[in-house]
C-alpha positions, 0 to 999 in steps of 0.5 A, a space after each residue: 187685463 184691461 179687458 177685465 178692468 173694463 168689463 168690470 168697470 161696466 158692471 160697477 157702473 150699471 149697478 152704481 145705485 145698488 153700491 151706494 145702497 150697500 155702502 152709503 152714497 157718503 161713502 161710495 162718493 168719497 171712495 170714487 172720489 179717493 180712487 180718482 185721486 190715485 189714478 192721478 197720483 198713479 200717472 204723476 208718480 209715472 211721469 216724475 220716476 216717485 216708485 214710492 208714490 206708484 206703489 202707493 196709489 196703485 195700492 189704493 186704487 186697486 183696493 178700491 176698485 176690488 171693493 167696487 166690484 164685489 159690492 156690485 156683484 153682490 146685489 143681494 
């Protein structure tokens, strides 16, 4: 699993100027920034027992992560 989240992390980075093209560099820089966020909340929400907050934050951040990657992998 974290073999495939670094290959496709690798991807989205590679192809980072054709994702903000898609989405728009205000949106793509507000998406990254909200997925950043919900790392961080991911590993607060672990290190204080929040299950609630978890939940929460691996929602966002996986959401925001597949639409990363689809964007990326569609460069037409």
């Amino acid at each position: 699993m974290l073999a495939s989240w670094l290959v496709s992390t690798i991807i989205v980075i590679k192809h980072w100027n054709h994702v903000t093209i898609k989405t728009g560099r205000n949106i793509s820089n507000f998406l990254l920034i909200l997925y950043f966020l919900a790392i961080f909340g991911t590993t607060i929400a672990l290190s204080l027992s929040v299950e609630w907050m978890l939940w929460t934050c691996v929602a966002f951040a996986s959401a925001i992560n597949i639409f990363f990657i689809i964007s990326a992998f569609r460069l037409k």
